[in-house]
C-alpha positions in Angstrom: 92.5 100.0 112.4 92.1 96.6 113.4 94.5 94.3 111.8 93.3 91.9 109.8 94.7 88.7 109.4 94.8 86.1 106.6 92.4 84.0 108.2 89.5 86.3 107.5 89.9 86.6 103.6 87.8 83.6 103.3 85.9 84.8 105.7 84.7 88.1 104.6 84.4 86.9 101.1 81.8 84.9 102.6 79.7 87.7 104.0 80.6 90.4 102.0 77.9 92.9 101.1 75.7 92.0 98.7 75.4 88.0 99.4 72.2 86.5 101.0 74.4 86.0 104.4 75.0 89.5 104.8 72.2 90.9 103.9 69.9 88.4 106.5 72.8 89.1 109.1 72.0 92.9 109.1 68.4 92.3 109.0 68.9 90.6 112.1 71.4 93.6 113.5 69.0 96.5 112.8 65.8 94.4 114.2 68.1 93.9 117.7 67.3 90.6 118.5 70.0 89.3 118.6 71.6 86.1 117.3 74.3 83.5 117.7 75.5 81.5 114.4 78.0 78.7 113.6 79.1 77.1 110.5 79.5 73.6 111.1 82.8 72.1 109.1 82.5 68.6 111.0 78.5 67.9 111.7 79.7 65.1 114.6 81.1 68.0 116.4 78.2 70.1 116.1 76.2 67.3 116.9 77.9 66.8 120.2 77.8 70.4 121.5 73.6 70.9 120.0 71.2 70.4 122.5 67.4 70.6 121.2 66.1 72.6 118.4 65.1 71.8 115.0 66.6 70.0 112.3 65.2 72.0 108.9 67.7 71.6 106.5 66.5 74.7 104.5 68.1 76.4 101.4 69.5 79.9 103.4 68.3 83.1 102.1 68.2 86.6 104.0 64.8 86.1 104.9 65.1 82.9 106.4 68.1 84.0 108.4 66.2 86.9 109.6 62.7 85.0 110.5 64.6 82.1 112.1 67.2 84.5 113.9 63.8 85.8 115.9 63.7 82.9 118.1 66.5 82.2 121.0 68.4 79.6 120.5 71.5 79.1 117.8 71.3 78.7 114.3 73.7 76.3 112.5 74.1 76.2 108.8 76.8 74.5 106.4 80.4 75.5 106.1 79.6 77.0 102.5 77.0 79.1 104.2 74.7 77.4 101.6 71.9 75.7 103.9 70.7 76.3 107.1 70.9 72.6 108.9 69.4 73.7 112.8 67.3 76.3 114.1 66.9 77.7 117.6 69.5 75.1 118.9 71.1 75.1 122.5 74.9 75.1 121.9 76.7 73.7 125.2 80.4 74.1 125.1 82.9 72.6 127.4 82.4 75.0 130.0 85.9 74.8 131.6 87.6 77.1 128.1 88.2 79.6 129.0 86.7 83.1 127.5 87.3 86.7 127.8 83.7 87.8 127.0 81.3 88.8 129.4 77.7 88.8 127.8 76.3 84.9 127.7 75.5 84.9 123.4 79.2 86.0 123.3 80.9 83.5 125.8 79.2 80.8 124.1 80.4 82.0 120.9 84.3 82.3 122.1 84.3 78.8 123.7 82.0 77.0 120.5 85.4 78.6 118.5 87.9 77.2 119.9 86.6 73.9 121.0 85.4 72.9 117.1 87.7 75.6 115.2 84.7 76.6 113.1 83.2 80.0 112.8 80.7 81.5 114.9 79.0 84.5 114.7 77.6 86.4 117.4 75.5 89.3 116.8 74.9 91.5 120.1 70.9 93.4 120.4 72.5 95.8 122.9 75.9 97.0 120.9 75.1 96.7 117.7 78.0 94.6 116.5 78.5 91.3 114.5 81.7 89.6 115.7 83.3 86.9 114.2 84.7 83.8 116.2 87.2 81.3 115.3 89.6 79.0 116.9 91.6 81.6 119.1 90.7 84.9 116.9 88.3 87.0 117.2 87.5 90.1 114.4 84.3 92.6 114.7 82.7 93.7 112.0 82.7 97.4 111.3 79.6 99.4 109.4 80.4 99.5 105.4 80.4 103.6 106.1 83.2 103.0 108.4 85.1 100.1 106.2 84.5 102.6 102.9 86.2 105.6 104.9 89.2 103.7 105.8 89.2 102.6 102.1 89.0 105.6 100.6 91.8 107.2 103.2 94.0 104.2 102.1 93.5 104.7 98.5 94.6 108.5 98.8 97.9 107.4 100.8 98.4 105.0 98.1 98.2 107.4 95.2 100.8 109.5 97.6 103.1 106.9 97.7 102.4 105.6 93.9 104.2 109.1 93.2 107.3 109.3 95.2 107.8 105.7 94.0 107.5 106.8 90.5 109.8 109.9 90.5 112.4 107.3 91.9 111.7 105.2 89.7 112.7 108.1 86.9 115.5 109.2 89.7 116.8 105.7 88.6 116.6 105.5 85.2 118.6 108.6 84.7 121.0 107.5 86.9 121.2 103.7 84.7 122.2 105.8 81.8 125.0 108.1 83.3 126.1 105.1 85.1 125.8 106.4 89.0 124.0 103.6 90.2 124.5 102.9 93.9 123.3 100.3 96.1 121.6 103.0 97.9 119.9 104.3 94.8 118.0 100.8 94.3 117.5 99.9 97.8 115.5 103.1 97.8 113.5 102.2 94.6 112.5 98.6 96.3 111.7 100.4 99.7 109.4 102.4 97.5 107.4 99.8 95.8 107.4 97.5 98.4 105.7 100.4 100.8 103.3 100.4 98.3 102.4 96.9 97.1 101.7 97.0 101.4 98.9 99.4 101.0 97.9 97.4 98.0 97.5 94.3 100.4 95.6 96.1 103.2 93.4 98.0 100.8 92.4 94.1 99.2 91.3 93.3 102.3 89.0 96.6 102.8 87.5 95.6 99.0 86.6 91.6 100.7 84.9 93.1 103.8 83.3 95.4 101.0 82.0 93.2 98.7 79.7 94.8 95.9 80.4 98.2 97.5 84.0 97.9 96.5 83.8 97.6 93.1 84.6 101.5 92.4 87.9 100.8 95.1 89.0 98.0 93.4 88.9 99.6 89.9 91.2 102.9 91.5 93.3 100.0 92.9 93.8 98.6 89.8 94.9 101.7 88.4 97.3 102.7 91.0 99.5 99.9 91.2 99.4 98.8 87.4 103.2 97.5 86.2 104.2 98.5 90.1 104.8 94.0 90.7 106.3 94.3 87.4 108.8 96.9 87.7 110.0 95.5 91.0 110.3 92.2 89.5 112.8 93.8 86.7 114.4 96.0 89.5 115.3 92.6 91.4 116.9 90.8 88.3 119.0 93.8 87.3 120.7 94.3 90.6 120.4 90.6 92.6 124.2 89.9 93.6 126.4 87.6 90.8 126.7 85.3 93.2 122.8 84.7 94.1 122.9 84.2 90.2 125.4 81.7 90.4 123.2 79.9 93.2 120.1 79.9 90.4 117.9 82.3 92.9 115.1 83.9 91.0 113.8 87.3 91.7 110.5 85.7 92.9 112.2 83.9 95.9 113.6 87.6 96.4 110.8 89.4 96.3 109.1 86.1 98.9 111.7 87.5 101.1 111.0 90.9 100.9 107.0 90.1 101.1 108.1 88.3 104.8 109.6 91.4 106.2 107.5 92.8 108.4 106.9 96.5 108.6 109.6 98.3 109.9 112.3 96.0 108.7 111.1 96.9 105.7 112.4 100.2 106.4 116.4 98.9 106.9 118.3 99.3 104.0 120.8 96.8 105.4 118.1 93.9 105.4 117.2 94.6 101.9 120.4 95.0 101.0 121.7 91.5 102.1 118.4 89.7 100.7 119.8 90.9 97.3 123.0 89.6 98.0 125.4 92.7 98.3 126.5 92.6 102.1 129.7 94.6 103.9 129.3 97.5 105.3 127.5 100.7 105.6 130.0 102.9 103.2 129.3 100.1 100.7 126.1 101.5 100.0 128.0 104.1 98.0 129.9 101.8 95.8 128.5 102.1 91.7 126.4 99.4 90.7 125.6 97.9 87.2 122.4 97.2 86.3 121.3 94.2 83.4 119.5 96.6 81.6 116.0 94.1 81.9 113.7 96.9 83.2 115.3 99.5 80.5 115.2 97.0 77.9 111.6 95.6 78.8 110.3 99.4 77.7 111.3 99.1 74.6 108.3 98.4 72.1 108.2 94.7 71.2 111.1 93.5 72.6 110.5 89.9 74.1 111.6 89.1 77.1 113.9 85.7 75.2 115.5 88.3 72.9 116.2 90.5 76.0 118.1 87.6 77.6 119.7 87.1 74.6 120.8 90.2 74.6 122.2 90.7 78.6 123.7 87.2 78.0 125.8 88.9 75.1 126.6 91.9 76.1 126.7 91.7 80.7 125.2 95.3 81.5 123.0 98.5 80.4 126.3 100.3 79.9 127.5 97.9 77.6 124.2 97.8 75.3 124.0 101.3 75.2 127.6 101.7 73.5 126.8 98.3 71.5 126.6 99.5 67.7 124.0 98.4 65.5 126.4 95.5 63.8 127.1 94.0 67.3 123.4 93.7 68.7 122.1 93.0 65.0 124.7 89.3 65.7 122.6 88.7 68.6 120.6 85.8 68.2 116.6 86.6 67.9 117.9 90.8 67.3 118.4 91.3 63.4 119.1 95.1 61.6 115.7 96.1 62.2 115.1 95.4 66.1 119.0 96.5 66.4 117.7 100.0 65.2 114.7 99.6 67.1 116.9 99.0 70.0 119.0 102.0 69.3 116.4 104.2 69.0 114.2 103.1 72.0 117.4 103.3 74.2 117.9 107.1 73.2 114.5 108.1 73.4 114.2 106.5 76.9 117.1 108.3 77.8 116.2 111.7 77.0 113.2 111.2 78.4 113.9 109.9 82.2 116.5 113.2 82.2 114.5 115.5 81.4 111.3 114.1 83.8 114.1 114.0 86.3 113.7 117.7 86.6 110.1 118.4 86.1 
């Protein structure tokens, strides 16, 4: 798969399937004449490199594209896309940029790119292909068949992964309320979701270059990585390293970090493990760890997340609130008798429940 970069988000929301663009682009594709476009940002520049043609400023709709993309020379329209400004223009570059295309319509294309920074699209009659230009990138644009495929693929790996990262998830939990926690044990969890939010990312970018034909991915997305952010979120603030606290770094700068990583650090326990604060070395991994008790706590029905503060703030760790008795959490400010029962009772049931999933 070719990697896609976050310069083109813009881009292929602007052409997506289903918008006037698009559809006038493949008109132009299937009747294989051809076409070279640009979308002028900064008209003076344009104006510099445009050598004849005609000056229509039109409103753009498919069928103008198409009609006007018969004739030979460029076609230059707004940098919303919005109006086409030229027709049938002459683009002259500065000749001396250099370009690693071969075919004239494409050369041009490369050098207009990087000498203005704007888009241009070439569109080949021979290979069938619309390839995007700008600056020093270049990105072709694959058949909605082919883009769906690699959608639909992704979307299976992702429910894959969605599973193993909720049985550790419940591996976890279990392991909150017999208090075995290890560093190891969460590093794994936030390997898990991270691997996963990752998929999330590339399969965004499959729904952009999809446009109205990715409505049905987008709603399976949606599915797959509901409270996924969340969880992680809670994961980060139970086990982030006292002294991070102390240094008032939230989990969002944590998870920033993480989000940075690339790939395959992603996959080192020992850089996760030091972005949360707990260094040393590798036998450390096996050292018990006390979690807050947020994610645990934020599972409870109608617990706000101020009372739940309240409540870590009081009382330091999960351990700690489980053996609380109902007097102690009902002095807690924003608690009272009947959310300290509540809290008793949500606390057992969650138990029971994560050990018993734990060996379904």
């Amino acid at each position: 798969m070719q990697e896609h970069e976050e310069w083109l988000n813009e881009i292929l929301e602007l052409i997506a399937p289903g918008t006037a663009f698009r559809e006038g682009l493949e008109n132009i594709l299937k009747a294989k004449t051809g076409g070279l476009i640009i979308l002028a940002e900064n008209n003076d520049v344009i104006k510099s490199l445009v050598d004849g043609g005609f000056k229509i400023d039109v409103l753009l709709t498919s069928t103008n594209l198409y009609e006007l993309g018969k004739m030979d020379g460029a076609i230059v329209l707004d940098a919303e896309a919005k109006n086409i400004l030229y027709a049938n223009a002459l683009l002259i570059p500065d000749p001396t940029i250099k370009s690693s295309e071969t075919g004239a319509r494409h050369r041009t294309a490369e050098r207009v790119a990087k000498q203005t920074s704007n888009l241009v699209i070439a569109i080949s009659e021979r290979r069938d292909i619309i390839t995007l230009y700008k600056n020093e990138k270049k990105h072709v644009l694959e058949e909605i068949r082919v883009v769906l495929s690699k959608a639909n693929q992704a979307v299976q790996t992702l429910e894959k992964y969605r599973k193993v990262f909720d049985q550790t998830l419940i591996n976890l939990s279990a392991l909150e309320f017999e208090n075995l926690v290890t560093i190891a044990d969460v590093v794994t969890v936030i390997k898990r979701a991270e691997m996963v939010l990752k998929i999330k990312n590339e399969i965004e970018k499959y729904i952009l270059e999809l446009g109205n034909e990715g409505r049905l991915i987008e709603m399976q997305l949606e599915e797959l990585v509901m409270s996924v952010e969340e969880e992680n979120k809670l994961l980060i603030k139970d086990y982030i390293a006292e002294e991070k606290l102390a240094d008032e770094v939230a989990a969002e700068d944590i998870i920033k970090e993480l989000r940075e990583l690339n790939k395959d650090d992603m996959l080192t326990t020992r850089e996760i493990r030091s972005i949360l604060g707990h260094g040393g070395n590798v036998n450390s991994l096996d050292l018990i760890i006390d979690p807050r008790g947020y994610r645990i706590l934020k599972k409870i029905p109608r617990l706000p997340m101020p009372v739940i503060e309240n409540i870590i703030e009081e009382f330091g760790d999960l351990n700690e609130i489980n053996v609380a008795s109902l007097d102690e959490l009902d002095e807690v400010e924003g608690v009272g008798e009947v959310r300290a029962q509540a809290i008793k009772d949500g606390l057992r049931r969650l138990r029971d429940q994560v050990l018993l999933d734990r060996h379904i």
